[in-house]
N, C-alpha and C positions, 0 to 999 in steps of 0.2 A: 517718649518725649514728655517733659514734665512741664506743666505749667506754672509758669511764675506765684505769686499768690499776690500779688499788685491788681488782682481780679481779670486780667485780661484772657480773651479767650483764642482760641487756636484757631487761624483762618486755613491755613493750609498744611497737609500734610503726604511726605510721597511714603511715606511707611504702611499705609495700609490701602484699602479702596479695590479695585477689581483684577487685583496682581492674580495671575494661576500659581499656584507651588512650582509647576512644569517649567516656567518662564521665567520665575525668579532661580530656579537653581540652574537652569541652563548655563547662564552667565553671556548668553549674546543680547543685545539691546533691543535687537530687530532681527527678523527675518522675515526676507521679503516673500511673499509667494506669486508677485508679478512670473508670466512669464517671458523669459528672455526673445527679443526681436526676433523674426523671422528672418534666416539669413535668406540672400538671392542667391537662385539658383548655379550652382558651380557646373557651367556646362560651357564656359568660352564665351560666352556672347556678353559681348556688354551693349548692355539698353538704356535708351536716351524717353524719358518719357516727360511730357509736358504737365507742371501742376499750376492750379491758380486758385484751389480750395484751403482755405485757411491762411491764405498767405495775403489778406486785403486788400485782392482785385490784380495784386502782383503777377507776373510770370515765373515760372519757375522751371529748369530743367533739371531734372534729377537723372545723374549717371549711376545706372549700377553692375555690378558683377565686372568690375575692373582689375585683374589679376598683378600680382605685388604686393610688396608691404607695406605699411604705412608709408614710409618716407616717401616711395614710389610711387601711391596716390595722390601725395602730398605735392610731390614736384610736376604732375601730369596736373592738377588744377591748379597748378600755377601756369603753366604753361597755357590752358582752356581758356584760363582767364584772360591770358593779355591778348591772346588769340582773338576772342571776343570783343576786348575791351570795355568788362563789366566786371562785377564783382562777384564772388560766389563763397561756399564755406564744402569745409568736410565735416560730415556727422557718422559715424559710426561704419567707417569705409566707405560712405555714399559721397558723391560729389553733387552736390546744388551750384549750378550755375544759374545767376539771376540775368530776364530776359529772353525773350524768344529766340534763341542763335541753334535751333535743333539743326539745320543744313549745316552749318559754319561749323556744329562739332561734331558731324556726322563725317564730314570730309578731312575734318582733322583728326580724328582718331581711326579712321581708314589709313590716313598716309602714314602710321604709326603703327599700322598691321594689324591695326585688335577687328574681327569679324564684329560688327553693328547692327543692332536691330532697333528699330523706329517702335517706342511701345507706348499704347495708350491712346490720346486725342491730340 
């Protein structure tokens, strides 16, 4: 990069600085070395477990190990939901329904046939 000769000097530059040779010849940007979620356990049971950490002072019911594919978890919290009559989200196959309704989805995802286990506090 060449500088003008108007005397100005160069604030910033991505051409040089703590680049590896390794990383610049790769040609990927990034690579994460997170490692990937912990899936739940594949054994049939889906578990209803109570959170209220991190969530500010909220309720939270997390469903997990719900068998199907997206759409299929997709449409079973929908259904939780109005069941409830609250609101909830899907994150990464998990179903969070918001509010204490642990009995109201224990009973509704019995009449649905999925084997339920009560986990946590």
């Amino acid at each position: 990069m060449a500088l003008k000769e108007s005397g100005s000097t160069l604030v910033y530059s991505s051409e040089s600085g703590r680049i590896t040779p390794e990383k610049k010849q790769s040609g990927s940007k990034h690579k994460s070395t997170a490692k990937p979620l912990a899936s739940p356990p594949a054994d049939g049971v889906v578990r209803l477990r109570r959170e209220t950490k991190g969530r500010g002072g909220g309720t939270v019911i997390v469903i997990t190990g719900v068998p199907g594919t997206a759409a299929e978890v997709k449409d079973l919290a929908g259904i939780l939901k109005k069941r409830c009559g609250c609101g909830g989200t899907i994150k990464d196959g998990v179903i969070e329904i918001q509010g204490d309704h642990r009995d109201t989805l224990l009973q509704a995802l019995q009449a649905r046939g999925y084997k339920v286990k009560l986990a946590g506090g």
